[in-house]
N, C-alpha and C positions, 0 to 999 in steps of 0.2 A: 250319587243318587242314593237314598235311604228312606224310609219309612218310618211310622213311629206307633206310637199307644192308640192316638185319636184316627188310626187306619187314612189317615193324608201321605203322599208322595211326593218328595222335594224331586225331582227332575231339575238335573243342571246337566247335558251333555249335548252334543251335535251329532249323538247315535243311541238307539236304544232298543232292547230286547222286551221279548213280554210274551204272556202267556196266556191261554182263554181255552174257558172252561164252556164248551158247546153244548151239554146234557141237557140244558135247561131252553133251546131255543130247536124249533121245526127246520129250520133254513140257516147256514151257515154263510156268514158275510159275506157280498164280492169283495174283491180286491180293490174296488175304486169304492167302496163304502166304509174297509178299513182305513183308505187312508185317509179318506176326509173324517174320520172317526178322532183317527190321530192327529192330524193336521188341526182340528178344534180343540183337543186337551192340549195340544204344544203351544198351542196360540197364545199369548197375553195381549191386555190393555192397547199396548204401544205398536207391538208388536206379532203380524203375522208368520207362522210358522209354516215355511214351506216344506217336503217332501222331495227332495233331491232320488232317491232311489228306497224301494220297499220289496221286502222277498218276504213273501204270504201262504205257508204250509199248514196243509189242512189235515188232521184225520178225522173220513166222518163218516166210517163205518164200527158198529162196535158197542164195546160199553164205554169207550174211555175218549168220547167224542173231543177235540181238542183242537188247536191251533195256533201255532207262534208266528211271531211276528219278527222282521228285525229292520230298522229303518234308518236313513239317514238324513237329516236336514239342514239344509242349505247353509242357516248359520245354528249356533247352541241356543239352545233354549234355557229359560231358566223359571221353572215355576214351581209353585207349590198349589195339591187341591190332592181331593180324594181321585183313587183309581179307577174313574168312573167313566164310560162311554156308553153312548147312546148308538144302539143298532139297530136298524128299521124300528123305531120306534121304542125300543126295551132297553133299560140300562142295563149296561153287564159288567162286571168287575174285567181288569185290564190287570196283569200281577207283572208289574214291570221287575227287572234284574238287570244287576248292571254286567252287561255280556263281558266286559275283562276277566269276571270271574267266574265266570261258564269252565267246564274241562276242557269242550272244546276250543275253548279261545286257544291258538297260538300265536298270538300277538296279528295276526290279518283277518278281516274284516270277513275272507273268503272263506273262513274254516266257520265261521257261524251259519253262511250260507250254506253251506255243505250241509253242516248238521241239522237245519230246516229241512232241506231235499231229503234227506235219509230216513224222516219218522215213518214212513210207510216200511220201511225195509226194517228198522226198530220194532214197529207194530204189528207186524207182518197184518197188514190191512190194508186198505184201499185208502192213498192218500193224495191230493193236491200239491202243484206249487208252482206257484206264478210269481210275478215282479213287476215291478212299476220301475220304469227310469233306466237307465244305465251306468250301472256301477264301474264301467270303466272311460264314463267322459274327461275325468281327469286326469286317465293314465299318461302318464311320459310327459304333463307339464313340470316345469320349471317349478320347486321349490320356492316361492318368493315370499317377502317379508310379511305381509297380509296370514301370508297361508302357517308361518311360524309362530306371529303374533296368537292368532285363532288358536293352536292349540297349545302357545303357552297359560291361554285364560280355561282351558280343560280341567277338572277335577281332577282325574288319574292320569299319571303321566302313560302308564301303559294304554287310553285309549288316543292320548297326543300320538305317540309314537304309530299306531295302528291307523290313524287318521294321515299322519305324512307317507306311510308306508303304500296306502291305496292311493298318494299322488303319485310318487317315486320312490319303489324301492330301493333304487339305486341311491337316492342322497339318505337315505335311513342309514345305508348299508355305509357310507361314506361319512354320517355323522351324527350316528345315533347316540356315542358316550358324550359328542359336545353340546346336544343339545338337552341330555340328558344332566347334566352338571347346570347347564341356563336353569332347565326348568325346577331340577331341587333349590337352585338360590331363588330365583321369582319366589317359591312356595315355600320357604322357610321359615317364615311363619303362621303358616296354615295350621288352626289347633288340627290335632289330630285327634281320630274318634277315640272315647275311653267309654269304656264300658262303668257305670257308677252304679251302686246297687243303694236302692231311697229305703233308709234306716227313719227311725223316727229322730226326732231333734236331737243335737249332739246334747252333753250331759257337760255345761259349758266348766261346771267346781271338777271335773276329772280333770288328775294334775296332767296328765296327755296332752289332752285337748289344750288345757290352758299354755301348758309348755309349747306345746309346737305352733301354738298360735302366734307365742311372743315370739320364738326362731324363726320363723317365717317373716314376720314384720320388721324385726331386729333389719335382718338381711335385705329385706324389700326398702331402708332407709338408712340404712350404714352400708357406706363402702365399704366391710372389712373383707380384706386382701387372706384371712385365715381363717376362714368361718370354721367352729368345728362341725362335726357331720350331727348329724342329727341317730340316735338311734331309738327305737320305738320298741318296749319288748314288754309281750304278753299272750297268754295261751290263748288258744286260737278261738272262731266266734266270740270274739267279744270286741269287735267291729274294727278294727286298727287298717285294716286294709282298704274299707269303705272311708273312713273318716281322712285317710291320706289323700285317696283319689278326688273326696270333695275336696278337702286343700286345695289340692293342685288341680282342679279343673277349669281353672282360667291362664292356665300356664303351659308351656314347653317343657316335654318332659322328654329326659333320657334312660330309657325303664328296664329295668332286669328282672325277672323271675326264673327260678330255676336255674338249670346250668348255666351261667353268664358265657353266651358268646360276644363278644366284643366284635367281631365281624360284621356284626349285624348292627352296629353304629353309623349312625349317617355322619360324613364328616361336612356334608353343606348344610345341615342343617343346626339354626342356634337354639342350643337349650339354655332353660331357666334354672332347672334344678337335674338333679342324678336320683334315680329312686333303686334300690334295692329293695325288692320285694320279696319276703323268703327264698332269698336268691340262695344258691349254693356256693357261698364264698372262698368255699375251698377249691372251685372252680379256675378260679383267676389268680395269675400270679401275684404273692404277696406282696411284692412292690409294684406295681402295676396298682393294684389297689390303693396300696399306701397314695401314690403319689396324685392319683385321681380325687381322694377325697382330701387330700391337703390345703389346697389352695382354689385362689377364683380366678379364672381369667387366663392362667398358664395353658400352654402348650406341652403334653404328654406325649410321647411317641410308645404306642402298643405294640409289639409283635403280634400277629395272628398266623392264620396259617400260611397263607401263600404269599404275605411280605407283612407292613406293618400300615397303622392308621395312626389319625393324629386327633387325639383327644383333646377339649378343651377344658379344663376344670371351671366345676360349676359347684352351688353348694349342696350336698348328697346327702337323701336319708336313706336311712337303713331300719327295714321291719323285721321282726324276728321275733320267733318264741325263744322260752326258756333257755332251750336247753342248746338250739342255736347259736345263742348269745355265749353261751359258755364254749364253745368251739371257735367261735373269732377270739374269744381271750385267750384261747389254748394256741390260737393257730400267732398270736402276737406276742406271745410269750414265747413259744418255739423260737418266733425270729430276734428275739429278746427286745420287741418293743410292747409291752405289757407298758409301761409307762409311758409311752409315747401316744399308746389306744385312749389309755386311763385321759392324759390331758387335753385332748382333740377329739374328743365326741363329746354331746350331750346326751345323757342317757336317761328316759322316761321309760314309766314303769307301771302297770297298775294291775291292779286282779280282778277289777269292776270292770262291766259293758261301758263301752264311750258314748253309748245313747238310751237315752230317755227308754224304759221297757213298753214296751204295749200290752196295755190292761186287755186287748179284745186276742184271746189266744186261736179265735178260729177252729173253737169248739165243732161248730157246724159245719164247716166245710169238711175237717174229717173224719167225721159221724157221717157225713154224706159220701165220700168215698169211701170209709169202710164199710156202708151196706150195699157199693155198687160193687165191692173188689176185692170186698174181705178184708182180714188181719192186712195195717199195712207195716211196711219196714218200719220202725222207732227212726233212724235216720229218718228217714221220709217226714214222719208224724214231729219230727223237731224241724224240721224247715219250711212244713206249712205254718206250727205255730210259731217261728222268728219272725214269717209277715215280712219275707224281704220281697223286695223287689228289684226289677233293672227299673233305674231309674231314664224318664224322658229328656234328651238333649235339645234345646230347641234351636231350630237352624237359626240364621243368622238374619232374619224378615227381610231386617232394611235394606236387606242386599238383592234380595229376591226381585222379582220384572215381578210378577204378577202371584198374589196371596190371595186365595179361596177366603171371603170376609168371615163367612164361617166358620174357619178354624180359628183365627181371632177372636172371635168372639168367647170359641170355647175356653180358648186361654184366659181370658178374662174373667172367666165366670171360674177358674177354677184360681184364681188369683184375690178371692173376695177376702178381706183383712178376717183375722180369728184374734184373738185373746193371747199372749204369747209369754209362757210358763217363767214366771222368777226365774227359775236357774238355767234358762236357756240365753237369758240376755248378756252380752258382751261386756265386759269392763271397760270403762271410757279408754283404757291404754293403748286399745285395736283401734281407734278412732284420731290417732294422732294423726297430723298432715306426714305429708311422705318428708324422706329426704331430713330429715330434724337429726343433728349430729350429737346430739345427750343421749344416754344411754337410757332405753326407756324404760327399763324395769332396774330398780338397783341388786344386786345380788344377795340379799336377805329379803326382798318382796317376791324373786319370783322363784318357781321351779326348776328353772334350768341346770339347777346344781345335782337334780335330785338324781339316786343311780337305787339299783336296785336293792332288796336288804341283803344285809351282810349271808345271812344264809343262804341266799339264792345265788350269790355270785363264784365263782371260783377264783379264789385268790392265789 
C-alpha cells in the first residue's frame, strides 16, 4: 500500500488500517456507516468488497477529536483512487497505513486491535470501541491451499504471515520459515521501492553518463562471464547517486550503503546488478569482495555472523568520492592486488553536475521563508535552490482491479510532448537491438577506458 504526489492511494491488501480526523464534522460516524464507507472505497468495477470483521475506535472528546479504523475483507482488494469517503453526506479524508508497520504490530492482527481499544487510556479522554464480525470465525481451521494461495498474492509477506496466523497459529508456528522461503521465490522479482530523487535531464556529453550508459548496455547484450565492476567517482552533489538509481530503476538490485552487512542479503531473491553506494568497503572482507565483484553467475559462499550465506555474482557498481576511491587502491595494494583493481574495474570520473543546471534558482520561495523564519541555514538556502525532488513511482495500472479515471487523466496531462534539448538526446548506440555479439563501442570511441587524472589517483 503507498501513496504518491497526486494525493491517490494504491490499496492492495485483504486488511487495512486508517486514520480520521473528527474536528471538522458535529457527529462522529456509526460503525455500520464506516463500514459501508469502506466497503464502497474497497469496491471496484468487477468486484464487490466485503467486510469480514471491523474494530471502530473513537475519541470524541477534546481537541484532538479522531478515530482509527482497522478492518478485514473477505477477499484483497486492489485499487487505486484518492482517500476520500463520504460520511453522512461530507467527504472526509481517510489516511490509510499499512498496519505491518505500525509499532504496535507484532506480527497478530490482535495487537492492532488492542492498540484501537487503548486510545482512551492513551488520551486519557472519553473513548468508543465497537466491532463488526467476528474476528475469530476462522480460528482453528485447517490451513488449506486456497487460504496459502491468498496470501502468497499479498504485498508484504509480514501481513501473509499475520493473515495465516489469525487462521492457525499453530501451522505458522509449524511453518512459517517454509512458507516464508515459498513466498520470497513467488516474489523475486517484485521491483522493490527505491527512493529516486527528479534532477533535471541528465547532461547526456558527461563522460559518466555516457560511460555507464555503454557498461550497462554492454552487459544487458553480451554474455560476458567477467564483466569488470563499474566504479563512479566524484565529489558529492553533483548527482552520481540520482543518476545510478535512474539506471537502475527498472532493474533488481542488490544495494549497499554504509557499513556493508551481508547478512542483510536475500539469498531467494535474483539480482540484476550489485550496487555500492558510498558503502564503507573497509567493511567487508577483502576477499569476499574481491570474489563478489569478479564474475556473473558464480556462486560465493560469505561468512557472516551466525553461519554463512550464499551469494550470487552479478555485475557490480561502485560510487565513491575522491578520497574513497583512494582507500579501495590503498586497501588492494595492502593485499598486493593494486593491479588486479587497476585491470577489472572501469573507472569514471568527472568534476561536472551529471545534469542539465536549472536556470529557475527559487529565488522566491527563499525570500518567502526568510521573511517567515529569518536568516536560514546556507545548507538549507543550497537545497532549496538544487530544486530536487523525490521523484513519483508509478504503480503498475495494468495490474490494478479498479483506477480512479482521474488520476489518468492527470498523468496524461502531465506527459504532454516539450521540445527536448540537443544534448540530452541518446547516441544511436543505446538503441541497438538486445543480445547483438560485436562489441558496441570500439575501445578508442568510447569512455570506458577513462580513469581518473594522474594527480587525483594514488599510485
Amino acid at each position: 500500500m503507498n501513496s504518491n504526489g497526486r494525493n491517490y492511494y494504491h490499496f492492495k491488501s485483504i486488511a487495512g488500517f486508517a486514520y480520521i480526523n473528527f474536528q471538522n464534522i458535529q457527529t462522529p460516524p456509526t460503525l455500520q456507516t464506516m463500514k459501508e464507507a469502506l466497503s464502497s472505497w474497497c469496491s471496484t468495477k468487477n468486484n464487490k468488497a466485503n467486510i469480514q470483521y471491523l474494530a471502530f475506535g473513537k475519541t470524541i472528546e477534546g481537541t484532538n477529536k479522531h478515530g482509527h479504523v482497522f478492518f478485514i475483507l473477505e477477499k484483497q482488494a486492489d485499487v487505486m483512487r484518492k482517500p476520500l469517503v463520504n460520511i453522512n453526506g461530507k467527504e472526509m479524508k481517510i489516511n490509510f497505513s499499512p498496519f505491518t508497520k505500525m509499532d504496535a504490530f507484532d506480527g497478530s492482527y490482535l495487537s492492532i486491535i488492542e492498540y484501537i481499544k487503548n486510545q482512551g487510556k492513551k488520551h486519557n479522554t472519553r473513548a468508543t470501541f465497537e466491532e463488526y464480525g467476528n474476528l475469530k470465525t476462522t480460528k482453528g481451521h485447517k490451513v488449506g491451499d486456497t487460504m496459502i494461495e491468498e496470501s502468497l498474492r499479498m504485498n508484504s509477506k509480514a501481513e501473509a504471515i499475520a493473515y495465516l496466523r489469525n487462521i492457525s497459529p499453530a501451522w505458522v508456528m509449524n511453518n512459517e520459515k517454509k512458507f516464508g522461503e515459498m513466498y520470497d521465490k513467488q516474489h523475486s522479482r517484485d521491483r522493490k521501492h527505491r527512493i529516486n530523487i527528479k534532477l533535471n535531464p541528465w547532461k547526456e556529453t558527461n563522460p559518466v553518463v555516457q560511460g555507464a550508459r555503454a557498461w550497462i548496455h554492454t552487459l544487458e547484450t553480451i554474455d560476458i562471464k567477467r564483466p569488470p565492476a563499474l566504479v563512479i567517482v566524484s565529489e558529492t552533489k553533483l548527482g552520481k547517486t540520482e543518476f545510478i538509481n535512474d539506471l537502475l530503476k527498472e532493474k533488481q538490485v542488490d544495494e549497499f550503503r554504509g557499513r556493508i552487512m551481508i547478512d542483510g542479503h536475500d539469498e531467494n531473491r535474483e539480482y540484476d546488478f550489485r550496487l555500492f553506494d558510498d558503502a564503507n568497503l573497509t567493511s567487508i572482507d577483502w576477499e569476499d569482495f574481491k570474489a563478489m565483484i569478479s564474475t556473473r553467475g558464480e556462486k560465493v559462499r560469505v561468512n557472516v555472523k551466525y553461519g554463512h550465506l550464499d551469494v550470487i555474482t552479478v555485475p557490480t557498481i561502485i560510487v565513491l568520492n575522491p578520497g574513497s576511491f583512494k582507500e579501495l587502491q590503498t586497501m588492494a595494494g595492502n593485499k598486493g592486488d593494486r593491479d588486479w583493481l587497476d585491470k577489472n574495474t572501469v573507472v569514471l570520473s568527472t568534476k561536472e553536475k551529471l545534469y542539465i543546471e536549472n536556470n529557475n534558482n527559487n529565488d522566491d520561495r527563499i525570500a518567502m521563508l526568510q521573511e517567515l523564519y529569518g536568516e536560514l541555514p546556507p545548507n538549507l538556502i543550497n537545497a532549496i535552490a538544487a530544486n530536487d525532488r523525490l521523484q513519483e513511482e508509478l504503480p503498475p495500472i495494468d495490474n490494478i482491479d479498479d483506477v480512479d479515471d482521474n488520476y489518468l487523466d492527470e498523468i496524461l496531462n502531465d506527459m504532454e510532448m516539450t521540445d527536448v534539448p540537443e544534448d540530452v538526446v541518446r547516441r544511436d548506440v543505446f538503441d541497438l537491438p538486445l543480445k547483438r555479439k560485436e562489441p558496441i563501442l570500439t575501445t578508442e570511441e568510447s569512455n570506458l577506458g577513462n580513469t581518473l587524472p594522474e594527480d587525483e589517483i594514488q599510485k
